[in-house]
PDB file as gemmi writes it, atoms N, CA and C in Angstrom:
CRYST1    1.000    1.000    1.000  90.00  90.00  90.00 P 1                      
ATOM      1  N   UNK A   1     -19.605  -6.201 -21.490  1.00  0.00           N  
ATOM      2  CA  UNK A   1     -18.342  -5.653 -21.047  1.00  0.00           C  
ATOM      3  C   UNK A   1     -18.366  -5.562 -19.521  1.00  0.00           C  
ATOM      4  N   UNK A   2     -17.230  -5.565 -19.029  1.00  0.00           N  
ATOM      5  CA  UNK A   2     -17.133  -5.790 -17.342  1.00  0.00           C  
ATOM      6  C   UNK A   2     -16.705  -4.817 -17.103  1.00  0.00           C  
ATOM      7  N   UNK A   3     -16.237  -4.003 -15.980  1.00  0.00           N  
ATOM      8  CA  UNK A   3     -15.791  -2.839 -15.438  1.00  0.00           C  
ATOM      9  C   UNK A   3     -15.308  -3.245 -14.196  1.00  0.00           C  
ATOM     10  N   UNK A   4     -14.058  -3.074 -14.185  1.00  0.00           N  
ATOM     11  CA  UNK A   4     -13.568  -3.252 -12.570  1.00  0.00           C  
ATOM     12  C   UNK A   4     -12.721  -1.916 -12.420  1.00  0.00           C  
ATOM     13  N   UNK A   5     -12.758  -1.589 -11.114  1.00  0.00           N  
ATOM     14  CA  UNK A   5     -12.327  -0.395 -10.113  1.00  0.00           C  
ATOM     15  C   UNK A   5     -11.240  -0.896  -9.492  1.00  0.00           C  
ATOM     16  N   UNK A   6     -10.473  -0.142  -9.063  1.00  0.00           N  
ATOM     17  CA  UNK A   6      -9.453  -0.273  -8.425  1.00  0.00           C  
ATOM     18  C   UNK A   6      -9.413   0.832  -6.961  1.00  0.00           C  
ATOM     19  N   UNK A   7      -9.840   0.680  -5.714  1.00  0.00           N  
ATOM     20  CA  UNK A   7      -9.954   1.281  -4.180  1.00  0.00           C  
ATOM     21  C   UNK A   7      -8.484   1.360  -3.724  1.00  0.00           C  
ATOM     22  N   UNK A   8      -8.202   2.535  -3.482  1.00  0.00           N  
ATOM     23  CA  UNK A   8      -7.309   3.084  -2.472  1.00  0.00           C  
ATOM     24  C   UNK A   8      -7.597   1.858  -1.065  1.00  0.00           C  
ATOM     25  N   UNK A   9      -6.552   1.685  -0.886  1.00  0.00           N  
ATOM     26  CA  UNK A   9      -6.438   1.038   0.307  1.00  0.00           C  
ATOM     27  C   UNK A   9      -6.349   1.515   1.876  1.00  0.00           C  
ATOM     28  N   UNK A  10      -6.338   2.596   1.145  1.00  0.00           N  
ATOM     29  CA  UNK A  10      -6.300   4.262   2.904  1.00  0.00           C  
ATOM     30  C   UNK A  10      -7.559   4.703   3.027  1.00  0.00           C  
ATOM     31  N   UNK A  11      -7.526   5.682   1.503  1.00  0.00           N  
ATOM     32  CA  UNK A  11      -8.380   6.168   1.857  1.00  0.00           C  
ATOM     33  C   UNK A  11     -10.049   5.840   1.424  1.00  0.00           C  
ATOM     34  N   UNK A  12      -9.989   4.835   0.469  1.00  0.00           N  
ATOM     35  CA  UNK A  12     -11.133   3.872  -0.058  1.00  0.00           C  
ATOM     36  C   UNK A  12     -11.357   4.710  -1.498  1.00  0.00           C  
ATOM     37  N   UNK A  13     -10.881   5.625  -1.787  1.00  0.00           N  
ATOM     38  CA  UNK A  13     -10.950   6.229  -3.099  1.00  0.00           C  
ATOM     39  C   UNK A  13     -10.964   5.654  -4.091  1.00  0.00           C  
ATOM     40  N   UNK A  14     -12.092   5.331  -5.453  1.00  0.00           N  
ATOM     41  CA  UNK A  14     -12.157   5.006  -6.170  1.00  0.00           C  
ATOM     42  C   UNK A  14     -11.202   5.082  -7.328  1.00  0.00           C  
ATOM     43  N   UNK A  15     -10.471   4.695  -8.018  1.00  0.00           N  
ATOM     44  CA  UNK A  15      -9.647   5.286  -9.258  1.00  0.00           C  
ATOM     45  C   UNK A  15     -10.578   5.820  -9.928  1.00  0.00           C  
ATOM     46  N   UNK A  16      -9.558   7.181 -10.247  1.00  0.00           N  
ATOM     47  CA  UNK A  16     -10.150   7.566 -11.592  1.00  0.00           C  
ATOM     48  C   UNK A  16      -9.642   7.964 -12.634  1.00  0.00           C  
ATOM     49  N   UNK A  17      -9.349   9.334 -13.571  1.00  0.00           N  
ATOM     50  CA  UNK A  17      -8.571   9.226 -14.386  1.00  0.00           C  
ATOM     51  C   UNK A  17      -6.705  10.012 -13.772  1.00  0.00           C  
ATOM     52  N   UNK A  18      -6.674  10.139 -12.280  1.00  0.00           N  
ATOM     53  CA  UNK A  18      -5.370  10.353 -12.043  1.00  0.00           C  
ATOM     54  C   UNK A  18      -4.617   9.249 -12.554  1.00  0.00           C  
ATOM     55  N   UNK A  19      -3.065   9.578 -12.082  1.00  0.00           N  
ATOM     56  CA  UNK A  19      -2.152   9.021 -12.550  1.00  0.00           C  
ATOM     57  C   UNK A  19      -1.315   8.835 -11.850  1.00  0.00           C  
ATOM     58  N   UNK A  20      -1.454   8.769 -10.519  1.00  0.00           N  
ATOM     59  CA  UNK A  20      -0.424   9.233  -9.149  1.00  0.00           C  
ATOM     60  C   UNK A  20      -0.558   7.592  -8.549  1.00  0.00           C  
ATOM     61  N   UNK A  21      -1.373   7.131  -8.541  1.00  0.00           N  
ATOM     62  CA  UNK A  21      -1.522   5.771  -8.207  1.00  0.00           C  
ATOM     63  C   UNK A  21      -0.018   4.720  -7.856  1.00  0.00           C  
ATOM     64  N   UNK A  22      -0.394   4.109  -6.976  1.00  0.00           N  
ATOM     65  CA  UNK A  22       0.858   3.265  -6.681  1.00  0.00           C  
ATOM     66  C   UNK A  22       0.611   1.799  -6.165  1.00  0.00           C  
ATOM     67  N   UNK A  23       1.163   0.848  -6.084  1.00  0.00           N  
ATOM     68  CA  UNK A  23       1.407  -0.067  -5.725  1.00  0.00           C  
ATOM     69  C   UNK A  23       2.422  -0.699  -4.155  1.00  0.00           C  
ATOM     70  N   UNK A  24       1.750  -0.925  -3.546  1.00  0.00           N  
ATOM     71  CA  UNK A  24       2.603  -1.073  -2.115  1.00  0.00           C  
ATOM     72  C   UNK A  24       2.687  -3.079  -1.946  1.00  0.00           C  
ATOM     73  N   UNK A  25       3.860  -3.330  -1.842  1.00  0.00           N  
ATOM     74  CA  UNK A  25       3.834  -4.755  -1.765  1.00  0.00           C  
ATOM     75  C   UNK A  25       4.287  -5.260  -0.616  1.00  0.00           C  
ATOM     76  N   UNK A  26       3.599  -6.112   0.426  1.00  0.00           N  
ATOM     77  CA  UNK A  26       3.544  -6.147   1.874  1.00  0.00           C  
ATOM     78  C   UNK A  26       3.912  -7.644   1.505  1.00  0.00           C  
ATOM     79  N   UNK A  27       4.859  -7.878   2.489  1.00  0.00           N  
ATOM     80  CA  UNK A  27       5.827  -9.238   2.795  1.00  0.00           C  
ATOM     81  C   UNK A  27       5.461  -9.998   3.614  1.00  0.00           C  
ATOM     82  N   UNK A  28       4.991 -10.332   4.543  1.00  0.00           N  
ATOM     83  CA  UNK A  28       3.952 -10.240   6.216  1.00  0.00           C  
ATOM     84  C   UNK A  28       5.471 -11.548   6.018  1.00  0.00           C  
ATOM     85  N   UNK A  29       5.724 -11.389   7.778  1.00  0.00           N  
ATOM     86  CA  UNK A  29       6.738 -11.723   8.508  1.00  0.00           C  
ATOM     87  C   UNK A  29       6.659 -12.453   9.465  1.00  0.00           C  
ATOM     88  N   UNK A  30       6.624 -12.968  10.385  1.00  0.00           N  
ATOM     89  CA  UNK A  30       6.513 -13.064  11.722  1.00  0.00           C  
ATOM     90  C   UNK A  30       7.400 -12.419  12.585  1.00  0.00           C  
ATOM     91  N   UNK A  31       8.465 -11.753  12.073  1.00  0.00           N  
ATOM     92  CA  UNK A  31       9.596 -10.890  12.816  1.00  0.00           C  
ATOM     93  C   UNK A  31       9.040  -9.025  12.352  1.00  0.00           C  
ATOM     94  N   UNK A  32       8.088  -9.799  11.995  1.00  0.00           N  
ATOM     95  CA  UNK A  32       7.606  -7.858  10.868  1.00  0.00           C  
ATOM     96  C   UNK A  32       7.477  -8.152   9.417  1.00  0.00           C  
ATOM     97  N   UNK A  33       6.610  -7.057   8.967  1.00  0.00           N  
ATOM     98  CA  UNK A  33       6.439  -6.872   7.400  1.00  0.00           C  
ATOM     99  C   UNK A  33       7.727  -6.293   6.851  1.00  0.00           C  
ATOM    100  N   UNK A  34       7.928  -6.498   5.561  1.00  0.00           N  
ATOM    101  CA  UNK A  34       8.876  -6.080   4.436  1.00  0.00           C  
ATOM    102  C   UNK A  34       8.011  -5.332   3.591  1.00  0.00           C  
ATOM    103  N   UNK A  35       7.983  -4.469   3.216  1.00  0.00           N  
ATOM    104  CA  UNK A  35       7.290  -3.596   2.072  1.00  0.00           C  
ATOM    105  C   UNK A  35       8.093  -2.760   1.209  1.00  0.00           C  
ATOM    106  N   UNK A  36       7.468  -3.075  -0.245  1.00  0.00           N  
ATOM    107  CA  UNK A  36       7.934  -2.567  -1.128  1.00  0.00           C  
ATOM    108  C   UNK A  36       7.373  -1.676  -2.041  1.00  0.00           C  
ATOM    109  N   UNK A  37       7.692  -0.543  -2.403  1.00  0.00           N  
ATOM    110  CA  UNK A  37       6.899   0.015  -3.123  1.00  0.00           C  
ATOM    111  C   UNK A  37       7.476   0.180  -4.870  1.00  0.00           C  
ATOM    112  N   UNK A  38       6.872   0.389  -5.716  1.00  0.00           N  
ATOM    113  CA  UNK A  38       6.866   0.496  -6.855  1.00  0.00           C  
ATOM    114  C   UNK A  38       6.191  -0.874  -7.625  1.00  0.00           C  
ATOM    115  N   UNK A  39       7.326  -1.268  -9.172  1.00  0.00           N  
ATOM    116  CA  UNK A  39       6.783  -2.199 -10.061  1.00  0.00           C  
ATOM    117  C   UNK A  39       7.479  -3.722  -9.965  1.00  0.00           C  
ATOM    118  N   UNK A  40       6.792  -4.778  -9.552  1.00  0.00           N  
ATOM    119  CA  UNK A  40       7.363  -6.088  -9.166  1.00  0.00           C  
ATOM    120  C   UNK A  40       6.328  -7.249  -9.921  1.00  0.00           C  
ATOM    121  N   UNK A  41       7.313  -8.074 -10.212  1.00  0.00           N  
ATOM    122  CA  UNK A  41       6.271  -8.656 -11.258  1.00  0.00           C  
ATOM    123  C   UNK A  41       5.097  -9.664 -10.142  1.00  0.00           C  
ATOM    124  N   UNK A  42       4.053  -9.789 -10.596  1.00  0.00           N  
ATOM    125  CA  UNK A  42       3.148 -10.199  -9.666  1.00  0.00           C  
ATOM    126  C   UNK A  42       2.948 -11.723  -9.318  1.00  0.00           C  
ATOM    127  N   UNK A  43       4.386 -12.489  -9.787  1.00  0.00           N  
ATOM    128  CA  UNK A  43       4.423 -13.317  -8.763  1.00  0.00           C  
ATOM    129  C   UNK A  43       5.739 -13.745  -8.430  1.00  0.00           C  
ATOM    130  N   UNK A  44       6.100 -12.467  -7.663  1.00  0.00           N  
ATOM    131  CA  UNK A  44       7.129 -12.430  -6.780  1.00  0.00           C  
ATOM    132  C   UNK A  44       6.990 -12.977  -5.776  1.00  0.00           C  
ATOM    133  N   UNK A  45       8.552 -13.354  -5.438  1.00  0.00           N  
ATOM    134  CA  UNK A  45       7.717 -14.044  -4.067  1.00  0.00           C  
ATOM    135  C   UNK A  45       9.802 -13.442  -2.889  1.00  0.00           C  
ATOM    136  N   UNK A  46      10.096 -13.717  -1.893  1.00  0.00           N  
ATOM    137  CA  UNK A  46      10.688 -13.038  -1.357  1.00  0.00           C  
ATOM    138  C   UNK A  46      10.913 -14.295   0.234  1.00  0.00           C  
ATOM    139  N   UNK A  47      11.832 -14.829   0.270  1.00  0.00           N  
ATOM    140  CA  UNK A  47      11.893 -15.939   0.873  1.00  0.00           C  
ATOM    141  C   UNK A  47      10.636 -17.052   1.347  1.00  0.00           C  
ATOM    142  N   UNK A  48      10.034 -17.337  -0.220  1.00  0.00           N  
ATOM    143  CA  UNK A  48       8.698 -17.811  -0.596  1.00  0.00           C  
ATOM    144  C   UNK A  48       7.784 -17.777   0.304  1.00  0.00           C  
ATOM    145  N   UNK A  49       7.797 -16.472   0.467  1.00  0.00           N  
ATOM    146  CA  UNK A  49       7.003 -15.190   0.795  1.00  0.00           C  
ATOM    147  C   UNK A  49       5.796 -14.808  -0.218  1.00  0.00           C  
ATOM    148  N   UNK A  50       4.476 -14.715  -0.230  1.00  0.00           N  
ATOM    149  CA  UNK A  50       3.904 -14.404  -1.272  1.00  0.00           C  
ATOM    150  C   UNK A  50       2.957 -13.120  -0.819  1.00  0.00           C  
ATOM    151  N   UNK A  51       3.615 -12.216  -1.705  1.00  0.00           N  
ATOM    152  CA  UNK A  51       3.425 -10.726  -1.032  1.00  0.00           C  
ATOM    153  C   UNK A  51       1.717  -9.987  -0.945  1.00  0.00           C  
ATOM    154  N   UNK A  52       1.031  -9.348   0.244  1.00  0.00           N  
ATOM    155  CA  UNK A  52      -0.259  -8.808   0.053  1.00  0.00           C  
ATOM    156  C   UNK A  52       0.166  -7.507  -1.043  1.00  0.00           C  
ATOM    157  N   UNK A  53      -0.973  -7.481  -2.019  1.00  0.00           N  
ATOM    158  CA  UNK A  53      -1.105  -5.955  -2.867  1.00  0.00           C  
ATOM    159  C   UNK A  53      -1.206  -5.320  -2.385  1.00  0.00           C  
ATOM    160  N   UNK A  54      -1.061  -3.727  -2.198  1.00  0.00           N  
ATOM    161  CA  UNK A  54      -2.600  -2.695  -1.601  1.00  0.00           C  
ATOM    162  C   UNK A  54      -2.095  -1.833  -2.565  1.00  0.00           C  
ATOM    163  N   UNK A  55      -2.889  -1.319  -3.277  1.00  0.00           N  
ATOM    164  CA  UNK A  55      -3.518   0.425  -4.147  1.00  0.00           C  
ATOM    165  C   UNK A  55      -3.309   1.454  -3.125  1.00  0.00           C  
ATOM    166  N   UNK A  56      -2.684   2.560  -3.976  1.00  0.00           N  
ATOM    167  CA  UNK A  56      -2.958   3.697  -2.819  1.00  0.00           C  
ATOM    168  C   UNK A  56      -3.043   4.669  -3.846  1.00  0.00           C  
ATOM    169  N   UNK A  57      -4.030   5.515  -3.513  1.00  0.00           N  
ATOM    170  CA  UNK A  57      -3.586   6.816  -4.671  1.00  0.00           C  
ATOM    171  C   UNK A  57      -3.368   7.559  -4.731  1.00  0.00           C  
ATOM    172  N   UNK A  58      -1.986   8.116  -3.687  1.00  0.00           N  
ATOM    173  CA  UNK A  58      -0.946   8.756  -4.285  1.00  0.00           C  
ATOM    174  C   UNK A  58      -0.002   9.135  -3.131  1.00  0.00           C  
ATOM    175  N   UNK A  59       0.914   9.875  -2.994  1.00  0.00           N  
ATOM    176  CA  UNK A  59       2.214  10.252  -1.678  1.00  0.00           C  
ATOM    177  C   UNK A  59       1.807  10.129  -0.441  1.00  0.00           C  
ATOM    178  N   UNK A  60       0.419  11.009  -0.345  1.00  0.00           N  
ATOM    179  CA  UNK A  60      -0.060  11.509   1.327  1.00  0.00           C  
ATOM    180  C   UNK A  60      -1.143   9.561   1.590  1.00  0.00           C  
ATOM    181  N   UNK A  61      -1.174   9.385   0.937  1.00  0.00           N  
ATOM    182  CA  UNK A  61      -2.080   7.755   1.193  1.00  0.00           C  
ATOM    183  C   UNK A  61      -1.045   6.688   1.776  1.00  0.00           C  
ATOM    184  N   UNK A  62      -0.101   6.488   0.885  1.00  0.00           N  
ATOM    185  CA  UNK A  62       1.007   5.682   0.653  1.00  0.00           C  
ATOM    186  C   UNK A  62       1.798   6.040   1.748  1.00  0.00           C  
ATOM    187  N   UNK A  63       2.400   7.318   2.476  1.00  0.00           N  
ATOM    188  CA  UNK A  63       2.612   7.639   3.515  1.00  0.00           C  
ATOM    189  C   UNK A  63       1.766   7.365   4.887  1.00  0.00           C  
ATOM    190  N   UNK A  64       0.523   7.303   4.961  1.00  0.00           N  
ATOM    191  CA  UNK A  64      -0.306   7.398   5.812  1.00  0.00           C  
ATOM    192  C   UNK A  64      -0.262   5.680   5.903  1.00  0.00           C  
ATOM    193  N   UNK A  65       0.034   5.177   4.939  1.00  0.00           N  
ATOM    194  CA  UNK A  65      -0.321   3.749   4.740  1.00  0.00           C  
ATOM    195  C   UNK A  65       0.737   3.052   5.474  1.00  0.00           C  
ATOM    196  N   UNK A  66       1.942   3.097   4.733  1.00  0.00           N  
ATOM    197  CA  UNK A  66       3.201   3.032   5.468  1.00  0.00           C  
ATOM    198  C   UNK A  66       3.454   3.133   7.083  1.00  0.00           C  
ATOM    199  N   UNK A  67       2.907   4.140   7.450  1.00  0.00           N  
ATOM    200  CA  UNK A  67       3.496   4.276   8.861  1.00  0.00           C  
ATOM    201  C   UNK A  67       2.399   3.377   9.760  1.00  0.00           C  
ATOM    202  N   UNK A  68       0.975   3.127   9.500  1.00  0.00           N  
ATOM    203  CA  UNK A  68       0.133   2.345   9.966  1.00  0.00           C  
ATOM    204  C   UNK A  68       1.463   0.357  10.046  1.00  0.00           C  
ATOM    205  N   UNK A  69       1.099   0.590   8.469  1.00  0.00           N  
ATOM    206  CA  UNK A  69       1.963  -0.930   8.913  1.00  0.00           C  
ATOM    207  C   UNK A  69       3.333  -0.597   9.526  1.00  0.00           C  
ATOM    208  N   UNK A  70       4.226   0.214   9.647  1.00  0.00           N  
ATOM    209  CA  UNK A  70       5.365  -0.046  10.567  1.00  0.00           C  
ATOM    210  C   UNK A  70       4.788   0.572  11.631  1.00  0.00           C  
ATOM    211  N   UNK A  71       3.959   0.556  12.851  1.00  0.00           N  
ATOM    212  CA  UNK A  71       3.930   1.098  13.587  1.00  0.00           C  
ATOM    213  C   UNK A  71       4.176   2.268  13.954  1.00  0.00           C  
ATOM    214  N   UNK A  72       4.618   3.153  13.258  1.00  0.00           N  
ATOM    215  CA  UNK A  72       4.816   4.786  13.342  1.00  0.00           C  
ATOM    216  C   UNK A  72       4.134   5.807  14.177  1.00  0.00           C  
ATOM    217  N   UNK A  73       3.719   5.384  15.256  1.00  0.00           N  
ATOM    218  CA  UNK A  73       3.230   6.162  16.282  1.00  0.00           C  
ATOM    219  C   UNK A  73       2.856   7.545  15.965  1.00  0.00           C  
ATOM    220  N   UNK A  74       4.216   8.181  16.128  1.00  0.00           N  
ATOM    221  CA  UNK A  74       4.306   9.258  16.013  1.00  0.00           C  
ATOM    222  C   UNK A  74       4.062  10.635  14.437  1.00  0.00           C  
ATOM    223  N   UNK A  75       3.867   9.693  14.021  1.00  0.00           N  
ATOM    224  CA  UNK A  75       3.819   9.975  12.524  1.00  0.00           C  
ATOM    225  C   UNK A  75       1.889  10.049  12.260  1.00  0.00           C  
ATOM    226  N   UNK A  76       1.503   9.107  13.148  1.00  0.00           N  
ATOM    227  CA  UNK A  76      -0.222   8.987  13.147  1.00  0.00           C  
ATOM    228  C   UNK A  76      -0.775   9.656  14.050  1.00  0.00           C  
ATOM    229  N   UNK A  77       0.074   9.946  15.264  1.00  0.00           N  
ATOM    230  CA  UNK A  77      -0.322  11.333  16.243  1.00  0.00           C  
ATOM    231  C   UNK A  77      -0.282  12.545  15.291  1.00  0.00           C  
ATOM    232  N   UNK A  78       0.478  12.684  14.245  1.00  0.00           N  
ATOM    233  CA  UNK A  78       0.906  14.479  14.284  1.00  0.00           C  
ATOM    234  C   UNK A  78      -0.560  14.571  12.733  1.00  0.00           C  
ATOM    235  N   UNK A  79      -1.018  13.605  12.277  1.00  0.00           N  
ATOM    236  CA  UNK A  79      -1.936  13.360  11.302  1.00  0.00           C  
ATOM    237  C   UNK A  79      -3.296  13.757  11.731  1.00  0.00           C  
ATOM    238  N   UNK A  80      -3.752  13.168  12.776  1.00  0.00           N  
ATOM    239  CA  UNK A  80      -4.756  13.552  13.713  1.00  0.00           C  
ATOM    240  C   UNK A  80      -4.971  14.360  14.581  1.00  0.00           C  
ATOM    241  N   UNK A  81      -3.857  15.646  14.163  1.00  0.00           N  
ATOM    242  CA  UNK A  81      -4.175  17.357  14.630  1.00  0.00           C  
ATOM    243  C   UNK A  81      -4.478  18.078  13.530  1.00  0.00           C  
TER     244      UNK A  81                                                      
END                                                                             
């Protein structure tokens, strides 16, 4: 039998038996990323665009995650007080 894990993409957190888990689907652009969050079938594609995954597990990750890829400055200053 095999066992695969699934890593938070923030914070490197292993899954475990939570349930908060999410899916973030990154568009990469050359004008900027598109990101989507929730359930998309996995081979979507978005002006044949073929989207990066990332795991996050859960609001405060997925937030933290988010503002890294849009540049959110200010949102990653007030994190690091």
């Amino acid at each position: 039998m095999k066992f695969e894990s699934v890593k938070c993409d923030e914070c490197k957190r292993i899954q475990d038996g939570a349930n908060h888990w999410m899916k973030m689907w990154i568009f990469p652009h050359e004008e900027g990323n598109t990101v989507g969050l929730g359930s998309f079938p996995h081979e979507m594609e978005i002006g044949g665009i073929q989207p990066d995954v990332h795991d996050l597990c859960g609001q405060g990750c997925a937030m933290k995650h988010l503002a890294k890829l849009l540049g959110w400055s200010s949102v990653l200053e007030a994190q690091k007080d």
